[in-house]
C-alpha distance (Angstrom), angle and dihedral (degrees) to the residues before:
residue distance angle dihedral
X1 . . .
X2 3.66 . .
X3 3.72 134.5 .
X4 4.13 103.0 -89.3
X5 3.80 109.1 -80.3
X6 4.27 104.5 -123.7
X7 3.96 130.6 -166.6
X8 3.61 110.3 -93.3
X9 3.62 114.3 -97.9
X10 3.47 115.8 -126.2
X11 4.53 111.1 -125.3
X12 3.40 112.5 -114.7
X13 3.74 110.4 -122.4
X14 3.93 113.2 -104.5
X15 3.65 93.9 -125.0
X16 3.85 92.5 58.5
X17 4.01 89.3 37.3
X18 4.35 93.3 46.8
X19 4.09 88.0 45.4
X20 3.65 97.6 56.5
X21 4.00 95.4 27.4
X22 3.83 86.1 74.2
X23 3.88 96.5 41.6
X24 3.49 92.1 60.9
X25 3.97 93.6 34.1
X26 3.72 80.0 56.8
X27 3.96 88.8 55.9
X28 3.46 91.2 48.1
X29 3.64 90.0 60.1
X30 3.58 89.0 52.2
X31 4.03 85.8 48.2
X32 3.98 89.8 58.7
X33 3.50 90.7 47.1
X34 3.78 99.5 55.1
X35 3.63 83.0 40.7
X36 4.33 91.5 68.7
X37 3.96 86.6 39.5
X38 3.49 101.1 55.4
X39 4.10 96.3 36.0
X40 3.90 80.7 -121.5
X41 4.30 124.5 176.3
X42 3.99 111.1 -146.2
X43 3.23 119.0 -176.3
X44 3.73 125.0 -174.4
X45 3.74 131.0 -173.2
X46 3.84 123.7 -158.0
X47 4.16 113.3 -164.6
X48 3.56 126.5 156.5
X49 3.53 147.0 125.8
X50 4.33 111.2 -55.6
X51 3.89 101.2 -88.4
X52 3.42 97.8 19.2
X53 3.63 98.0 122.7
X54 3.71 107.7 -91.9
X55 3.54 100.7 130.0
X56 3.53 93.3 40.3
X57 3.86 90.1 56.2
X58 3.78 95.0 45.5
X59 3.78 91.3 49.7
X60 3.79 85.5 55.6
X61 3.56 93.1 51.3
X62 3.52 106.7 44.4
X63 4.33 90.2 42.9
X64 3.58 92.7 104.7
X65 3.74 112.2 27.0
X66 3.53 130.2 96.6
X67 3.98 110.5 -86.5
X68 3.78 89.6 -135.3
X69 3.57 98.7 53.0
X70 3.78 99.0 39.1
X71 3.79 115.6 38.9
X72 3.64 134.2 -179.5
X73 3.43 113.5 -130.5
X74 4.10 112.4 -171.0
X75 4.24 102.9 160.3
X76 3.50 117.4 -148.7
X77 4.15 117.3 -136.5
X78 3.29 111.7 -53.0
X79 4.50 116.1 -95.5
X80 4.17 117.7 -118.5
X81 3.78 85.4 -92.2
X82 3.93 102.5 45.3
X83 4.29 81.1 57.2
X84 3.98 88.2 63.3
X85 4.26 90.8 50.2
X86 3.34 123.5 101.0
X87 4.01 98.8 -91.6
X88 3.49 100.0 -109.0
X89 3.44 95.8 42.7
X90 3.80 105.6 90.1
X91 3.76 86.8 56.0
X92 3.54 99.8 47.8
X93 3.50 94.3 66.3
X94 4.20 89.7 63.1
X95 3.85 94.8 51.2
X96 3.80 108.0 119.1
X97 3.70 131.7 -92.5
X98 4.20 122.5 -137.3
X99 3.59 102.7 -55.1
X100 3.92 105.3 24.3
X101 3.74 139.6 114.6
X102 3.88 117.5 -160.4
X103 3.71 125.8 -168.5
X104 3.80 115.1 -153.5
X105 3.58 112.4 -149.2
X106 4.07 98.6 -160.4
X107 3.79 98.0 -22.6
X108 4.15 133.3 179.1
X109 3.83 81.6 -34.6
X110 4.39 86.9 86.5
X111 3.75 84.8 87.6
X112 3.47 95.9 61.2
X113 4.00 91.0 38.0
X114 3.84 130.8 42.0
X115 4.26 93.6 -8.3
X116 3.79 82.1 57.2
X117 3.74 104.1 47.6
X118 3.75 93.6 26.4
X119 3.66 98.4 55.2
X120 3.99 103.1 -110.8
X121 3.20 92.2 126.1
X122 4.02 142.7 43.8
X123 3.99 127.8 -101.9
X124 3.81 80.8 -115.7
X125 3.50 101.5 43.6
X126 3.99 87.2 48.1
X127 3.92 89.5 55.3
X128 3.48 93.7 52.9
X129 3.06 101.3 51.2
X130 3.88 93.4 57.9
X131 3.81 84.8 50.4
X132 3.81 99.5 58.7
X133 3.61 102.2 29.8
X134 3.37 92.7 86.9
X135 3.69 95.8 41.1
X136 3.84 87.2 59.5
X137 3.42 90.2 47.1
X138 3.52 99.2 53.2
X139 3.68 91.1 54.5
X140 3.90 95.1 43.9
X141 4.08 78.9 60.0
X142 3.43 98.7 33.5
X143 3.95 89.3 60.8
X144 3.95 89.3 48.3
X145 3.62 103.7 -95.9
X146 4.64 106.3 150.2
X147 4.19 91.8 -127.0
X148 3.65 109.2 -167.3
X149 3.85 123.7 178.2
X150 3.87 126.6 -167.8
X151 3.96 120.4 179.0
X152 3.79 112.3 -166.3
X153 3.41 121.6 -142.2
X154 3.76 135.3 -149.3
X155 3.61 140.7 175.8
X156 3.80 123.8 -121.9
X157 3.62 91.4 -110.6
X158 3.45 106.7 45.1
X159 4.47 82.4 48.3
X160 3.62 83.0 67.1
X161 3.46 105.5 49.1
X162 3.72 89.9 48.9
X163 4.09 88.9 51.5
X164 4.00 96.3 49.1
X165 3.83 86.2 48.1
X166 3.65 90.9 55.6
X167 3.30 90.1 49.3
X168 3.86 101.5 49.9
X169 4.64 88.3 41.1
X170 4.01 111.2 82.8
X171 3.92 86.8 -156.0
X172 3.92 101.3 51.6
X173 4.19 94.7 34.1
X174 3.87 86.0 96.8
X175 3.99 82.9 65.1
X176 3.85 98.3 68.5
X177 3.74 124.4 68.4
X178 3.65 144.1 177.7
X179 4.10 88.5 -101.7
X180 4.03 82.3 43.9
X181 4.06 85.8 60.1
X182 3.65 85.8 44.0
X183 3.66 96.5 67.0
X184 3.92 91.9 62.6
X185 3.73 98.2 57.4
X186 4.23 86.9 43.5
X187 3.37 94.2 47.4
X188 3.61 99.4 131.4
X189 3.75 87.0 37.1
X190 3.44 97.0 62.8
X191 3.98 91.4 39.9
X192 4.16 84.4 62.8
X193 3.21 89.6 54.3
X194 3.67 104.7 52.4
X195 4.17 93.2 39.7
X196 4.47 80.9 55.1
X197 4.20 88.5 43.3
X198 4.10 92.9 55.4
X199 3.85 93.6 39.9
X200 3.79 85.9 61.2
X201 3.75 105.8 28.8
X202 3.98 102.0 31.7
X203 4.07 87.7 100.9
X204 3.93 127.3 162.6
X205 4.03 92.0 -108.1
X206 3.49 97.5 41.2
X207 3.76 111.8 26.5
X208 4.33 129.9 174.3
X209 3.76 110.2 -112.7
X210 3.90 98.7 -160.9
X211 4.47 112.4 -150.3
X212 4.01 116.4 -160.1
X213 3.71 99.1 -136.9
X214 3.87 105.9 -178.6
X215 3.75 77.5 115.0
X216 3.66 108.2 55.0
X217 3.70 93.7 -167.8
X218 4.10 101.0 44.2
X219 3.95 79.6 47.9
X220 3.79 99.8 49.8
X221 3.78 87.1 45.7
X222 4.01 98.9 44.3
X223 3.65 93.3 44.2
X224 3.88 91.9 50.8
X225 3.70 96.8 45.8
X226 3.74 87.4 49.8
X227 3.70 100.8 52.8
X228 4.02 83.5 49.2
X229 3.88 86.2 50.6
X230 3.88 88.3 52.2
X231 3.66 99.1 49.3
X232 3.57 122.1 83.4
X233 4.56 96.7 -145.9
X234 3.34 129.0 135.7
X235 3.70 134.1 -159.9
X236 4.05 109.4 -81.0
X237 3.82 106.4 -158.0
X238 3.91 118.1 -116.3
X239 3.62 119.2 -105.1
X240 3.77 109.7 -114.6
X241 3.28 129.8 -106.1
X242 3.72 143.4 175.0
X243 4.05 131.0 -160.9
X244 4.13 108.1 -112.8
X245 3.49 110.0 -135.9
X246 3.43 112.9 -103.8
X247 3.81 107.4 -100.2
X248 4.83 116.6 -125.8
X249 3.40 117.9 -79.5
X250 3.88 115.1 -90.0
X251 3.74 96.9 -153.0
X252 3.57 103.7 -79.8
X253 3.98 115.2 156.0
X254 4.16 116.1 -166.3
X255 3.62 108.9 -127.6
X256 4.05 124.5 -106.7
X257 3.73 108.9 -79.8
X258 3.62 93.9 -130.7
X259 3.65 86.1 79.3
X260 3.76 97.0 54.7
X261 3.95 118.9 67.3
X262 3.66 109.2 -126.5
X263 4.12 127.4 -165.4
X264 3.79 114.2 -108.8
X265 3.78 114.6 -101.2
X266 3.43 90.5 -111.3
X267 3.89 86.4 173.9
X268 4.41 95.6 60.2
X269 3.69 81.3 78.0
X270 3.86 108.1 50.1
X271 3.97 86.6 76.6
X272 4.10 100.3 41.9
């Protein structure tokens, strides 16, 4: 059977979607701010179907905050030794410090995903996963670290599209890969195993917050405003600061150009 068949959702127009994009990147700024004032820990977890908009969203997010308060942190397959760790471990050790955001793109959540229906991983290893997941979770709250968890959702249909349009754009091809193709044909497989992930991991202190994303821009928007909504920050004024006036000249004289190697102006020509 075939993914479920939804109502078109209608695009929301790009003025409407650029207007309140920057309101609540604006917030967001504010977010990362109270973050370093209040020695705060956020964590938050992107999951989702492939090309449902993750990356998209978490680009969007992170556009205007400071790259050393709010990292990206998108883990490649894990090396010979990281399979022998504890599973949790290899992520543990990019959990924030006081004052730090991090944005999981795909996260611990791969055991309960693609290793899971792809066969990475064992029957046993799969179960206990969904066993201690929550423990860990718990005590990542439990010792004050902001846990927020978004699963984006996509229809069959709209999956496609996105895929064939990877396919046909030279600057998103590197986007789509064999296990990408994968997830069309295991559709069902891979719907299993999210409904058996949020029975077990859907828990009071840590709960799943699921965003439709046929609509990249309603989801980018709604799952902005409601991490906003879920966070407690307020506004930290800026310090203050003034421009010095720039002090005389001493006597310094730039040297010739010719003796500097300057890039091409590659741009002259776009207008010839």
């Amino acid at each position: 059977m075939a993914g479920k068949k939804e109502r078109p959702v209608a695009t929301l127009p790009r003025s409407v979607y650029e207007r309140e994009l920057l309101r609540l990147q604006t917030e967001l700024v504010k977010v990362q701010e109270w973050v370093r004032a209040e020695d705060a820990r956020l964590v938050v977890v992107f999951e989702g179907r492939d090309a449902a908009g993750k990356g998209g969203t978490i680009k969007r997010v992170a556009e205007h905050l400071n790259p050393r308060v709010a990292r990206t942190v998108a883990l490649p397959k894990p090396t010979e030794r990281q399979r022998t760790q504890w599973y949790f471990q290899r992520y543990v050790e990019h959990l924030p410090a006081a004052g730090e955001i991090v944005l999981f793109d795909r996260s611990w959540y791969n055991r309960a995903g693609v290793e899971h229906v792809m066969g990475f991983c064992t029957k046993e290893e799969h179960q206990r996963f969904l066993h201690q997941c929550p423990i860990f979770e718990r005590m990542l709250v439990e010792d004050g670290v902001l846990l927020r968890k978004y699963w984006f959702s996509v229809s069959d249909a709209v999956q496609e599209q996105r895929f064939r349009r990877r396919l046909q754009d030279p600057t998103r091809r590197w986007k789509l890969s064999p296990m990408d193709l994968e997830s069309i044909t295991r559709w069902e497989a891979y719907s299993r195993a999210k409904d058996q992930m949020l029975v077990h991991t859907d828990i009071p202190e840590a709960p799943w917050y699921v965003v439709e994303s046929d609509d990249k821009r309603r989801a980018r928007l709604n799952m902005m405003a409601h991490l906003l909504g879920s966070l407690p920050y307020h506004e930290v004024p800026p310090p203050v600061l003034e421009l010095p006036a720039r002090p005389p000249s001493t006597g310094y004289v730039r040297p010739p150009r010719d003796l500097q190697t300057y890039v091409p102006d590659h741009a002259a020509h776009l207008t010839d």
